[in-house]
PAPALUM-289478 format. One line per 10 residues: their letters; for each residue x, y, z of N, C-alpha, C, CB. Coordinates in steps of 0.1 Angstrom, whole numbers, plus 5000, padded with zeros to 4 digits. Glycine has a CB too. Example, Ala and Ser with C-alpha at 12.3 -4.5 7.8 and 13.67 -1.06 7.14 Angstrom:
2
as> 5132 4943 5078 5123 4955 5078 5132 4967 5078 5113 4955 5090 ~ 5128 4978 5071 5137 4989 5071 5129 5000 5079 5141 4994 5057
END
This chain:
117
xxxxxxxxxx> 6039 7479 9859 6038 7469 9848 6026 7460 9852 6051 7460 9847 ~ 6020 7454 9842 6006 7450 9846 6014 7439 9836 5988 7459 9844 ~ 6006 7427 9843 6010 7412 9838 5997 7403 9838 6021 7403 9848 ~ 5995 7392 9830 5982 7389 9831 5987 7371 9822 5968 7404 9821 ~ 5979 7361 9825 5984 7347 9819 5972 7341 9816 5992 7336 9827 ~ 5971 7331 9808 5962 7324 9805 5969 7305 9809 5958 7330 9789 ~ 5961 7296 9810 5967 7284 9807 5960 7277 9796 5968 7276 9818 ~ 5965 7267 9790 5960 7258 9781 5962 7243 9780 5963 7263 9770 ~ 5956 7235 9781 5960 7220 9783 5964 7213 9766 5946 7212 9792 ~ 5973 7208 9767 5973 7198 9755 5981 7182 9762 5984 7206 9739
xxxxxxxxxx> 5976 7171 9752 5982 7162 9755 5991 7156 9744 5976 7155 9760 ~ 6001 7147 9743 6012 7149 9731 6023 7132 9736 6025 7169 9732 ~ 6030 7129 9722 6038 7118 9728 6051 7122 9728 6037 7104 9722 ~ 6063 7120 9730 6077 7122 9726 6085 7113 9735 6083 7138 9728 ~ 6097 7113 9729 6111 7105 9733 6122 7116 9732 6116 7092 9720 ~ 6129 7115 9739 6140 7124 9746 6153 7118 9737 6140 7121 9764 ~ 6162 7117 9729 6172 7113 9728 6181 7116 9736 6175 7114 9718 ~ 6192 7108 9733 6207 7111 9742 6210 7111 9757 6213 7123 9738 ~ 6195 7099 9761 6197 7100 9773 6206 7086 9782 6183 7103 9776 ~ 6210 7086 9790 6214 7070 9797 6207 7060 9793 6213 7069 9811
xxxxxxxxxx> 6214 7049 9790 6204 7038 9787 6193 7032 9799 6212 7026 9782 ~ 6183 7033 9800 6172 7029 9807 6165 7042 9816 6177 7017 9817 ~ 6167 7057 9811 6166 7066 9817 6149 7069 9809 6181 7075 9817 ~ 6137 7069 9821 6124 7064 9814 6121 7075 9799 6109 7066 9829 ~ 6126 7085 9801 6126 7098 9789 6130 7093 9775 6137 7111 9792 ~ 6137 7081 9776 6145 7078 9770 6134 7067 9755 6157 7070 9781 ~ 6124 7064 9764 6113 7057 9759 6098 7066 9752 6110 7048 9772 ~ 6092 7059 9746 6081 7065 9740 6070 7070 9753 6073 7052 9728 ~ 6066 7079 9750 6055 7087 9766 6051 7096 9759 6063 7094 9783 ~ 6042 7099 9770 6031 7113 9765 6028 7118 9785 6008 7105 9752
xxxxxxxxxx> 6026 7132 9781 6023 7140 9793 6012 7146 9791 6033 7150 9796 ~ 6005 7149 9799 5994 7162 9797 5999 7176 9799 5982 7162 9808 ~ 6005 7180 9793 6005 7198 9795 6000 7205 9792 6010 7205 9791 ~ 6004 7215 9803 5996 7224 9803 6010 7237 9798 5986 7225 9819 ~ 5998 7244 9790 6006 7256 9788 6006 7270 9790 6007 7256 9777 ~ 6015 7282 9793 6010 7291 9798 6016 7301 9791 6010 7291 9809 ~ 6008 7308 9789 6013 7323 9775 6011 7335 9789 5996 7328 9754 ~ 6020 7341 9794 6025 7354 9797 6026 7370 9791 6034 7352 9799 ~ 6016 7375 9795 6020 7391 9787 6022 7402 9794 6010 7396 9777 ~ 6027 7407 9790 6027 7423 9803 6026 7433 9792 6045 7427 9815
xxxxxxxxxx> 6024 7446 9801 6022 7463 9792 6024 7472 9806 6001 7468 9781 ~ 6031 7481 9804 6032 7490 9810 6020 7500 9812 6042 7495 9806 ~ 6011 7496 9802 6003 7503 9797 5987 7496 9796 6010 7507 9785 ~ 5974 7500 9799 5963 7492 9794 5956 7498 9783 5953 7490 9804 ~ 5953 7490 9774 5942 7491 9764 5930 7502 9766 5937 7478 9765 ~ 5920 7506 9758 5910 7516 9764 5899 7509 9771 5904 7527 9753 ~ 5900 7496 9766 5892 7490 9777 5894 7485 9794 5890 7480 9771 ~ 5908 7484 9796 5914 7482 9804 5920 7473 9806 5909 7484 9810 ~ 5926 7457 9795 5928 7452 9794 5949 7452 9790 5918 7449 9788 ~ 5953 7443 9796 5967 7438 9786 5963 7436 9772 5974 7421 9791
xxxxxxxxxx> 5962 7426 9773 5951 7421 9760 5937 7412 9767 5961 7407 9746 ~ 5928 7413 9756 5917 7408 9759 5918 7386 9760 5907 7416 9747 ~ 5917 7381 9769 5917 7368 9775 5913 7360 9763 5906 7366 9789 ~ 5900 7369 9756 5890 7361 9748 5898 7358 9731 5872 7371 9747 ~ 5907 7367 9729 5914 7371 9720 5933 7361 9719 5913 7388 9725 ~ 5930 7353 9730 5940 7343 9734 5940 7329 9727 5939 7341 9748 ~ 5926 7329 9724 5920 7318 9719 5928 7315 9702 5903 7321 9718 ~ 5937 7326 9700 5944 7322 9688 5953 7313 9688 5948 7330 9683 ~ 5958 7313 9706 5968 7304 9712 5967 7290 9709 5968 7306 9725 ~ 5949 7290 9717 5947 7276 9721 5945 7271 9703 5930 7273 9734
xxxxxxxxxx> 5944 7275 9694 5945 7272 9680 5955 7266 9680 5944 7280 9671 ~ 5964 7274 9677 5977 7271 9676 5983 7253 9682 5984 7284 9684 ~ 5981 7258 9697 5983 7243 9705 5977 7234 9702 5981 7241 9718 ~ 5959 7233 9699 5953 7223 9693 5954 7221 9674 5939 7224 9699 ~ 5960 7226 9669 5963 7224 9649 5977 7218 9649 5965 7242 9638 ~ 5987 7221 9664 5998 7220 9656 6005 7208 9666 6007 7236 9653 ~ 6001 7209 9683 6010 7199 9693 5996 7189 9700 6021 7210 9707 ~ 5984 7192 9700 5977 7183 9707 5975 7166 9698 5962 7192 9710 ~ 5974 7161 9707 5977 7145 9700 5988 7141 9693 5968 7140 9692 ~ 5999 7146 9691 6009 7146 9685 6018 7140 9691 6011 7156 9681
xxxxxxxxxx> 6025 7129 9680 6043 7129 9687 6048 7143 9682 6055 7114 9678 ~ 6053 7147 9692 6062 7159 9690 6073 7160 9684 6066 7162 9700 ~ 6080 7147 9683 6089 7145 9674 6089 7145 9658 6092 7135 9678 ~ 6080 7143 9661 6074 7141 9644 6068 7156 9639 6058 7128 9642 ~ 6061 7166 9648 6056 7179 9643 6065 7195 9647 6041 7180 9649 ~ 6071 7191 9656 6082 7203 9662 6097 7203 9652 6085 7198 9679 ~ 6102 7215 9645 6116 7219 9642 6124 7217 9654 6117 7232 9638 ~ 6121 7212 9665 6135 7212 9676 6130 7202 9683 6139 7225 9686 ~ 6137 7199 9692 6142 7191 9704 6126 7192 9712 6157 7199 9714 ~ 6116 7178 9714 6109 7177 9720 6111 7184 9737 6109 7164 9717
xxxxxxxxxx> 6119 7187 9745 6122 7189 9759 6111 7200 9758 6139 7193 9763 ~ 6102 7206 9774 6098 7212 9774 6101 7227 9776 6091 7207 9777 ~ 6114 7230 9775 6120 7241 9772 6122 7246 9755 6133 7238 9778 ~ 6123 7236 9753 6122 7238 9735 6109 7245 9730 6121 7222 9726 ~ 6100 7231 9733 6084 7236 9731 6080 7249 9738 6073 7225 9736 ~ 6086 7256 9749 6084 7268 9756 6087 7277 9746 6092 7269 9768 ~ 6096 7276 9739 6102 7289 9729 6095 7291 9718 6116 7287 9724 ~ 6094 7275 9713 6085 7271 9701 6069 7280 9701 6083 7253 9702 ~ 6064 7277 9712 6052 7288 9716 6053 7297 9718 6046 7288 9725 ~ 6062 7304 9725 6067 7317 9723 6072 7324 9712 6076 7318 9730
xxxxxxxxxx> 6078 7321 9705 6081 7325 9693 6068 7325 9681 6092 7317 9689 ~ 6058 7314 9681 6043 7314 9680 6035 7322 9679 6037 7309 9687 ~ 6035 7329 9692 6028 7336 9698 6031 7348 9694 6028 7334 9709 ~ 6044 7354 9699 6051 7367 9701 6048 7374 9681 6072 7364 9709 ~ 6044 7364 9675 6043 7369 9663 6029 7378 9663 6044 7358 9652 ~ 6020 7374 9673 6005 7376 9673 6007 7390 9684 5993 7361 9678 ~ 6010 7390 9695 6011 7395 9705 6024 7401 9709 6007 7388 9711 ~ 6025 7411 9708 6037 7419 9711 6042 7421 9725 6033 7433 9706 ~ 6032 7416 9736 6029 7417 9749 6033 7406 9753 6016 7421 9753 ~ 6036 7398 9749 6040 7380 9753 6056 7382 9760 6042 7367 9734
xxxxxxxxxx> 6056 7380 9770 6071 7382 9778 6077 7366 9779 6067 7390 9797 ~ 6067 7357 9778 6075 7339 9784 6062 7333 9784 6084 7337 9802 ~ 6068 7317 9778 6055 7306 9781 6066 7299 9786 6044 7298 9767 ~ 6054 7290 9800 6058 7285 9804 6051 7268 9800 6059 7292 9815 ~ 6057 7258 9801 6052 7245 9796 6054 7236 9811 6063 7239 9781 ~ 6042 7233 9814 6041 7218 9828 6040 7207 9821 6027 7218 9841 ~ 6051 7194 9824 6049 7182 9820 6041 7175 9832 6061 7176 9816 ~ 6046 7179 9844 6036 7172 9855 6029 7188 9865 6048 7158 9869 ~ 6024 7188 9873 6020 7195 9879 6034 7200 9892 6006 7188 9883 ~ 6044 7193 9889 6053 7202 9902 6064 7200 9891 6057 7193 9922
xxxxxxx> 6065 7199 9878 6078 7211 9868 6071 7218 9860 6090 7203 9857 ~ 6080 7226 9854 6076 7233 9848 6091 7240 9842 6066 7240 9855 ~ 6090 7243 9827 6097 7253 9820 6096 7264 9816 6098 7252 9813 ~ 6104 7274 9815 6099 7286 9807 6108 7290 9803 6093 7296 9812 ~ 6104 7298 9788 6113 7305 9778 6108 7320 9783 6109 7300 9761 ~ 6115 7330 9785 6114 7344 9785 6126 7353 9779 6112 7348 9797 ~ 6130 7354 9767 6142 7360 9762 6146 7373 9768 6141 7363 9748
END
């Protein structure tokens, strides 16, 4: 199986509902994330590719038209958490790319989420 990722940065605001009172999520914030689209093939392309890197750039569209500078709350069908938005991209994506196995979403540089059905 050959696997191959790309990352992408966006930045965004959200509020977490239903959390303990004074629990900081609980309040208005923004993270820098970074995002990461995952694809595998058992198989390569005749070029030799999964898919081509340059051809990903439909991604970074996507993240910058629809979540960069954004309250999330306000532009996402679900739950701001970055498990949500993991699926939300994934399901995004997997429409373009048949090869998309999991995106993973970093709110800081030591978490991270991922959706892989």
């Amino acid at each position: 199986m050959y696997t191959i990722s790309k990352q992408f940065q966006f930045s965004a605001s959200h509020v977490l509902d239903g959390l303990p009172d004074g629990h900081p999520c609980g309040r208005l914030h923004g993270h820098n994330y970074v995002a990461e689209i995952i694809l595998a093939s058992e198989t390569l392309n005749p070029v030799g590719f999964v898919v081509d890197y340059n051809s990903l750039g439909l991604f970074k569209d996507i993240i910058d038209n629809e979540l960069d500078h954004r309250h999330l709350n306000d532009v996402l069908p679900c739950l701001s958490t970055a498990e949500h938005i993991a699926r939300y991209l994934y399901e995004r994506a997997r429409m373009i790319w048949p090869e998309v196995i999991a995106v993973r979403i970093s709110e800081t540089p030591k978490t991270s989420a991922e959706y892989r059905p």
